[in-house]
C-alpha positions as CSV (number, residue, x, y, z in Angstrom):
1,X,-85.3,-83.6,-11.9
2,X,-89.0,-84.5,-11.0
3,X,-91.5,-84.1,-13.7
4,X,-94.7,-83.5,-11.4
5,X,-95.2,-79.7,-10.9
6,X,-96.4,-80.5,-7.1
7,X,-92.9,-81.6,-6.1
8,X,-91.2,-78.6,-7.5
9,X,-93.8,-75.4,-6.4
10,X,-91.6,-73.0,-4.9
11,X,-92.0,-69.4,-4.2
12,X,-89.9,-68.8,-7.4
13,X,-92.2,-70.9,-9.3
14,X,-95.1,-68.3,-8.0
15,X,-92.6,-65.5,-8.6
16,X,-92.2,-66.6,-12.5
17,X,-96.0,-66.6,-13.0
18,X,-96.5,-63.5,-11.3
19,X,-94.0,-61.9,-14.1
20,X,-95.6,-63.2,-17.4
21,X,-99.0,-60.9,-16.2
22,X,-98.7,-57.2,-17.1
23,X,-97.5,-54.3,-15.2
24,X,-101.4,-53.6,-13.9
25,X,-101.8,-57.1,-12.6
26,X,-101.8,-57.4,-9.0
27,X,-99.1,-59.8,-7.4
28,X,-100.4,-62.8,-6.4
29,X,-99.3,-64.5,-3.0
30,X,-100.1,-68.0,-2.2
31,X,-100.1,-68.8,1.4
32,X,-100.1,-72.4,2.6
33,X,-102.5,-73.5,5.4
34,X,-102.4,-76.5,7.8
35,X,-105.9,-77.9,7.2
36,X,-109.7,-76.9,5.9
37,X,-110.8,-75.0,9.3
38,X,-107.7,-72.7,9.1
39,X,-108.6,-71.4,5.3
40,X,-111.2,-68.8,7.0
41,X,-108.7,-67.6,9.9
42,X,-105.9,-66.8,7.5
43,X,-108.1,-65.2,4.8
44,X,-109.5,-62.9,7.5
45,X,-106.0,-62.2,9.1
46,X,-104.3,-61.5,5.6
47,X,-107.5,-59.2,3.7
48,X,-106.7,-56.3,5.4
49,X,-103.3,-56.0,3.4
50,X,-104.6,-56.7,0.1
51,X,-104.8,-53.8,-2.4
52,X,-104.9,-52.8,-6.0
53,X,-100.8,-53.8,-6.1
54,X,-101.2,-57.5,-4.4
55,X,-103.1,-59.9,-2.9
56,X,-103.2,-63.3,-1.2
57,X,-104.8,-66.7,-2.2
58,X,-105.5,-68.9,1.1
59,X,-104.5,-72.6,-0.1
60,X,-104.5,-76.2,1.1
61,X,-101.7,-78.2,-0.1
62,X,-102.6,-80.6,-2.7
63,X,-102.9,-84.3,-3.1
64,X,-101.0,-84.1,-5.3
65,X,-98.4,-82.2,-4.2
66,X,-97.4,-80.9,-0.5
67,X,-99.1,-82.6,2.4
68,X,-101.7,-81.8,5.0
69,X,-100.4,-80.7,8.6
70,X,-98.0,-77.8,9.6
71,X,-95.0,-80.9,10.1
72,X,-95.5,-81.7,6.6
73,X,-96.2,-78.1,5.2
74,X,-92.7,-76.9,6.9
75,X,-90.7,-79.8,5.5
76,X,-92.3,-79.2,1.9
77,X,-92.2,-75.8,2.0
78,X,-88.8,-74.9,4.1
79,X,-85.1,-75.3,2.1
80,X,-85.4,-72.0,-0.2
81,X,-88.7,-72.6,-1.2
82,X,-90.9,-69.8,0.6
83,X,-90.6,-66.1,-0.2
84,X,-91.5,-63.1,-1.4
85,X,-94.8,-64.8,-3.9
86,X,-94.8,-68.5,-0.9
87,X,-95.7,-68.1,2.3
88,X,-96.7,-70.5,5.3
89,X,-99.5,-70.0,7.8
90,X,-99.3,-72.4,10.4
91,X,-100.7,-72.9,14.3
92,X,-97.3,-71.8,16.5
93,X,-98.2,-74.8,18.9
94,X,-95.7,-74.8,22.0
95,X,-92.8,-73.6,19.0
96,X,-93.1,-70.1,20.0
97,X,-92.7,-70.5,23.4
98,X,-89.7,-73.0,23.0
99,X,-88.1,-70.1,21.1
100,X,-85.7,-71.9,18.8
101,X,-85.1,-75.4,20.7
102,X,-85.9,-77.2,17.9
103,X,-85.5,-77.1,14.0
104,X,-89.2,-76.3,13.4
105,X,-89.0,-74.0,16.5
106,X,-86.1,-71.5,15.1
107,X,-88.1,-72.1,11.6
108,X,-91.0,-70.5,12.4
109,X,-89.3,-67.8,15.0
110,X,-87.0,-66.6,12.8
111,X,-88.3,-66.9,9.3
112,X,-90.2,-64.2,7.7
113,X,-92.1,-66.2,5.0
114,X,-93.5,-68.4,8.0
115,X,-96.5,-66.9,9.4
116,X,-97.8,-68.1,12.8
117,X,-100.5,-67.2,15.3
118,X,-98.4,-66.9,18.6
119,X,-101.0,-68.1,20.0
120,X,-101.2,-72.0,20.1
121,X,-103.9,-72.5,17.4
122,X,-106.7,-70.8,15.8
123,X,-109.2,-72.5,18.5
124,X,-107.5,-70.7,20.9
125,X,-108.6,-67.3,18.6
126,X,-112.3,-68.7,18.8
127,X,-112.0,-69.0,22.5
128,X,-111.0,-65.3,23.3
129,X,-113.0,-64.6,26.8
130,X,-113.8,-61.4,26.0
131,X,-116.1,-62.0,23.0
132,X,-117.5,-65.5,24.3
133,X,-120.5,-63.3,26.0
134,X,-121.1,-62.5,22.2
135,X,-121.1,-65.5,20.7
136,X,-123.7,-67.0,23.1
137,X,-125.7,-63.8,22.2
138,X,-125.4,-64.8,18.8
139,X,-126.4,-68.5,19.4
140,X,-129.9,-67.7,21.6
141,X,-130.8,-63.8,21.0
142,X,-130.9,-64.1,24.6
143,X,-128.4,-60.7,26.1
144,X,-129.4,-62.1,29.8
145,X,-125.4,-62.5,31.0
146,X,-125.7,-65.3,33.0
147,X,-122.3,-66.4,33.1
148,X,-118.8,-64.7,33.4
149,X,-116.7,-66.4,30.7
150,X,-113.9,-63.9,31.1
151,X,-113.7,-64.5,34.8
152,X,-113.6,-67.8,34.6
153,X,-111.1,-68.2,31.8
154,X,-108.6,-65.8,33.8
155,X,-109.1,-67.9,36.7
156,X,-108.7,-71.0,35.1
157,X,-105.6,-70.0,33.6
158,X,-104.1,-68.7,36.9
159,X,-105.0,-72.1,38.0
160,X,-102.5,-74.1,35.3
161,X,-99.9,-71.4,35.1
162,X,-97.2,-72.8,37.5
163,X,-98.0,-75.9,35.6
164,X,-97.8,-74.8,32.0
165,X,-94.4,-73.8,33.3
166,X,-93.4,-76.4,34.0
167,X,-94.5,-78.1,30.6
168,X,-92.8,-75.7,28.4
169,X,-89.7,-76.4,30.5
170,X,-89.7,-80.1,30.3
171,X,-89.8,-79.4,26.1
172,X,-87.7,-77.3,26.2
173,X,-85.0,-79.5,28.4
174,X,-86.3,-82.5,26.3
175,X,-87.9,-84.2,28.4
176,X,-92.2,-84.3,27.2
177,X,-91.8,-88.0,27.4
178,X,-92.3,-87.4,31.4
179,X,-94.4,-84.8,30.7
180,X,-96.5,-84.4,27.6
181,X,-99.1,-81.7,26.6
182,X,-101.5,-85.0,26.8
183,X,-100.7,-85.4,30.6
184,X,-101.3,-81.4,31.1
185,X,-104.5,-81.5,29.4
186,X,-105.8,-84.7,31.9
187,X,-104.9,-82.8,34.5
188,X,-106.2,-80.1,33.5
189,X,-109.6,-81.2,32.8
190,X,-112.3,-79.1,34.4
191,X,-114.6,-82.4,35.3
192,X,-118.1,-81.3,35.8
193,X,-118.9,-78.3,35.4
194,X,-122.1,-76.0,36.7
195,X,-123.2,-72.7,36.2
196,X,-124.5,-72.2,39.2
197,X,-120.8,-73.8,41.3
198,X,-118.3,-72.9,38.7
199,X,-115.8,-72.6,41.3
200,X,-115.8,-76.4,41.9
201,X,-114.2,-77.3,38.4
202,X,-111.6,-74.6,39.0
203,X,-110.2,-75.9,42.5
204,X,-110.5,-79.4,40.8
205,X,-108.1,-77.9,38.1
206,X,-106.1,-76.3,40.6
207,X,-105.9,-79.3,43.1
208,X,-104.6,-81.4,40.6
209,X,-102.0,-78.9,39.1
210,X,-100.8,-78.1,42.4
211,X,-99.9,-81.9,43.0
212,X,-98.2,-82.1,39.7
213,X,-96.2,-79.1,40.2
214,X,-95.6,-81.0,43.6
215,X,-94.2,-83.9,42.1
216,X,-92.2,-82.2,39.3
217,X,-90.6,-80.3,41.6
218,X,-89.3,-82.9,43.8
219,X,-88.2,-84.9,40.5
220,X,-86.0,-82.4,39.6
221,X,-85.0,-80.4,42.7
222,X,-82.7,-77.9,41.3
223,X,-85.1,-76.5,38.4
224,X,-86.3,-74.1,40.6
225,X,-84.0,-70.9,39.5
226,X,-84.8,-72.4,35.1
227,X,-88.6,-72.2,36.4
228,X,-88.4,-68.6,37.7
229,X,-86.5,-66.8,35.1
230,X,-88.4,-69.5,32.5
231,X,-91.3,-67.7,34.0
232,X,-90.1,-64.1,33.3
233,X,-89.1,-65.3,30.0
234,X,-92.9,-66.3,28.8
235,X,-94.9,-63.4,30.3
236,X,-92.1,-61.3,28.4
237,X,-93.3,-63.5,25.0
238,X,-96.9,-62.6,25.9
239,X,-97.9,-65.5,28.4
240,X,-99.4,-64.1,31.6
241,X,-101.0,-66.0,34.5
242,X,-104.4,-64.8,33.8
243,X,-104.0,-65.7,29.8
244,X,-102.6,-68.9,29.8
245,X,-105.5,-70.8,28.4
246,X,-103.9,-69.0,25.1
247,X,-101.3,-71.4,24.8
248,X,-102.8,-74.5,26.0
249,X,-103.4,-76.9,23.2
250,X,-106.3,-75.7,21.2
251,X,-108.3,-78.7,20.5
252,X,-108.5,-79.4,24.1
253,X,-109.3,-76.0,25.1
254,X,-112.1,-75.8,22.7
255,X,-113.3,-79.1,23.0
256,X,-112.5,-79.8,26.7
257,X,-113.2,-76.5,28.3
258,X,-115.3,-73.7,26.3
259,X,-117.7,-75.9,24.1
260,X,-118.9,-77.5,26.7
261,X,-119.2,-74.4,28.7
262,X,-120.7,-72.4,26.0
263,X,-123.1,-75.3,25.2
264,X,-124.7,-75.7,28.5
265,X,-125.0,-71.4,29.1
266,X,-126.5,-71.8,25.5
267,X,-129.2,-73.9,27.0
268,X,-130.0,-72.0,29.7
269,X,-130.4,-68.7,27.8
270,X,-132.2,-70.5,25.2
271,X,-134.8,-72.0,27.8
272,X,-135.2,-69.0,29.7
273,X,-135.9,-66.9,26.2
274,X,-138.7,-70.0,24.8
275,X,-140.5,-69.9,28.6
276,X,-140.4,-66.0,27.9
277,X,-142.2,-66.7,25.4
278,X,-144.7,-68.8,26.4
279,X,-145.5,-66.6,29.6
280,X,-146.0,-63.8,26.9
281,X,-148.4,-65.3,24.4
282,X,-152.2,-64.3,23.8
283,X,-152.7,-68.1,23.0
284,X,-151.6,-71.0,21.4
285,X,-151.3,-70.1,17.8
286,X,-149.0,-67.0,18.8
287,X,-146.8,-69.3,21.3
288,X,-146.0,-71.7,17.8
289,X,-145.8,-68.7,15.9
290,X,-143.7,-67.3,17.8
291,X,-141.3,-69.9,18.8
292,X,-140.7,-71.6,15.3
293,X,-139.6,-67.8,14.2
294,X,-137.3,-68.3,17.4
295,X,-136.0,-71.7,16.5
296,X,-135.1,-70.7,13.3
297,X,-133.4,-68.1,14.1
298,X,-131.1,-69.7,16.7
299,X,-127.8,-71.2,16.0
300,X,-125.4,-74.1,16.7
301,X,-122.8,-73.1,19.9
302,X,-120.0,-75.3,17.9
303,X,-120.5,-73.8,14.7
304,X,-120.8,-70.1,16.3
305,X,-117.7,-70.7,18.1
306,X,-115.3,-71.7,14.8
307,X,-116.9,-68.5,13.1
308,X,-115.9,-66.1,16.3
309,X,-113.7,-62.8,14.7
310,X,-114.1,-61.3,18.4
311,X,-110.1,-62.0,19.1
312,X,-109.4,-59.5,16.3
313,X,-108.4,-57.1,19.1
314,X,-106.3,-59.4,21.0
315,X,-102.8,-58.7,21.7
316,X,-101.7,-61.8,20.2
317,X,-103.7,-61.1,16.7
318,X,-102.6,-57.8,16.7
319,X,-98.8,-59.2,17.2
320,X,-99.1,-61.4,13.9
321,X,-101.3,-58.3,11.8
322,X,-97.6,-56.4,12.8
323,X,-95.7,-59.9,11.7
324,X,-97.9,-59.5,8.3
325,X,-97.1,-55.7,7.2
326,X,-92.7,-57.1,8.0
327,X,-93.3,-59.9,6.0
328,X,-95.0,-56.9,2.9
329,X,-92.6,-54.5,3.7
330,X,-89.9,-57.0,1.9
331,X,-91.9,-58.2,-1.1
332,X,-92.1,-55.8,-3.8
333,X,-95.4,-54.6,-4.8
334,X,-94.7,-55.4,-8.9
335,X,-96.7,-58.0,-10.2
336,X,-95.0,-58.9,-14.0
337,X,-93.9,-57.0,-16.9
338,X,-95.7,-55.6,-20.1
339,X,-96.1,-59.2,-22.3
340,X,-98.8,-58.5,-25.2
341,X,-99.4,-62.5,-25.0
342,X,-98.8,-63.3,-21.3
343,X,-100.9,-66.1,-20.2
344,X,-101.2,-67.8,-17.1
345,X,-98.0,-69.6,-16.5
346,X,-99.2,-71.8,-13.4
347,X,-102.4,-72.7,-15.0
348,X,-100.6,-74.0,-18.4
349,X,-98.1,-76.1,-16.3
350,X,-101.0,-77.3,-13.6
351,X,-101.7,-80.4,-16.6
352,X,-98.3,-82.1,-16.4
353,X,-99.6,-83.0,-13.0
């Protein structure tokens, strides 16, 4: 048996320290997150549910102990060791969708200690179209809607669609070595994009999805009847033709598609509030005056975009708050029993490490 506390934490471990509190303690329940940027998403996801009975601390695993990445969080913390006082948090990736293919897929579909975001990550969250308006409002102060991120988003997504199909299908059949979720997100790729000729990165998507789909389809010539009830199958899951940019990979759809967008509407509204300015000053001491106050009040697109909570009406979110108040509804809401000397039974263990 393994002397370091880290290679033995389970959710009876937690369990155990929960009961050495009194009868007025609140439960404790540690969840386990992938990685540092997911600590905010989960701890705004999981504070609704926390009362005067229980609540949840947001954890990375240690060095010490479990590794970083959902791969490594699901392998640590699977084999009776989450539950009622353990739980995981972790991006669903293309696992949902694949709806119990693999091991980590029927893991996180079926187990109700294993949180996930349906979704494919929390980027995805931060790109929500409906509240990007806001977050570039937030960025410049500047209301002036210059851009339809919504509309674009929805027509970009009808334009990979028949493609994302397709890629789900080929990991689902086992096949991602012909087609990976890096060759969907080259093709993909917007190119250049410009505010003023959106349109022309959207037939460039749709061009080159339309000739993959092409050549898929006359690689495997009797998928045609999989693709169409496959197709039934994921808008039933939540995966429509004008919301597909949900369940792209995140870091690509941030970084590829929506920072860059956001970035360059950012600099347009930004200019256009500073040259308001400067048409609006008495003279040259108000102009400085006025834009320092403006510059410091401005933010960074990036930074805006991580801190984005306007997906907290999405379907999807709304899905895993429903997946949260199953996963209470089986843990009892007793912290511990009456113990005159009860002391903290993690914390005195935590120095064997």
């Amino acid at each position: 048996m393994s002397r370091r506390l880290g290679e033995n934490l389970s959710s009876r471990y937690f369990e155990a320290a929960n009961k050495m509190k009194t009868k007025t303690a609140r439960k404790r329940i540690v969840a386990y997150v992938e990685s540092y940027d997911d600590v905010f998403f989960w701890r705004t996801a999981l504070s609704r549910f926390e009362d005067d009975k229980r609540y949840f601390e947001v954890m990375l695993p240690s060095r010490n102990s479990l590794k970083r990445g959902k791969k490594s969080v699901l392998m640590n913390l699977l084999s009776q060791r989450v539950g009622e006082c353990m739980i995981a948090c972790v991006d669903a990736d293309l696992d949902y969708l694949l709806q119990g293919v693999t091991v980590t897929s029927r893991e996180i579909n079926s187990n109700p200690y294993i949180l996930h975001t349906y979704v494919y990550a929390i980027e995805n969250y931060q790109c929500y179209a409906p509240s990007l308006h806001n977050v570039a409002v937030a960025v410049t102060l500047n209301d002036h809607r210059i851009f339809d991120f919504n509309e674009y988003l929805t027509l970009f997504s009808e334009a990979c669609h028949p493609l994302f199909v397709w890629l789900v299908y080929m990991y689902r059949i086992g096949h991602f070595g012909e087609f990976s979720l890096t060759d969907f997100g080259r093709i993909v790729e917007p190119g250049g994009f410009s505010i003023e000729h959106p349109e022309r990165s959207l037939q460039n998507v749709s061009r080159k999805a339309k000739g993959k789909v092409a050549q898929l389809r006359r690689r495997y010539p009797g998928a045609e009847k999989d693709i169409q009830a496959l197709t039934d199958e994921l808008r039933i899951l939540g995966v429509t033709a004008q919301n597909t940019y949900l369940y792209i990979q995140g870091h690509y759809l941030f970084d590829s598609v929506v920072a860059p967008i956001m970035s360059k509407v950012c600099n347009r509204l930004r200019t256009e509030r500073e040259n308001e300015i400067t048409q609006t000053s008495i003279h040259h001491l108000q102009r400085n005056n006025e834009m320092a106050c403006y510059e410091r009040s401005i933010e960074d697109s990036k930074a805006m975009l991580k801190k984005n909570l306007g997906y907290m009406l999405s379907a999807q979110f709304l899905q895993l708050q429903k997946d949260i108040e199953h996963l209470l509804n089986l843990i009892p809401e007793t912290a511990g029993k009456d113990n005159e000397h009860a002391h903290d039974f993690q914390s005195s263990h935590e120095h064997e490490e």
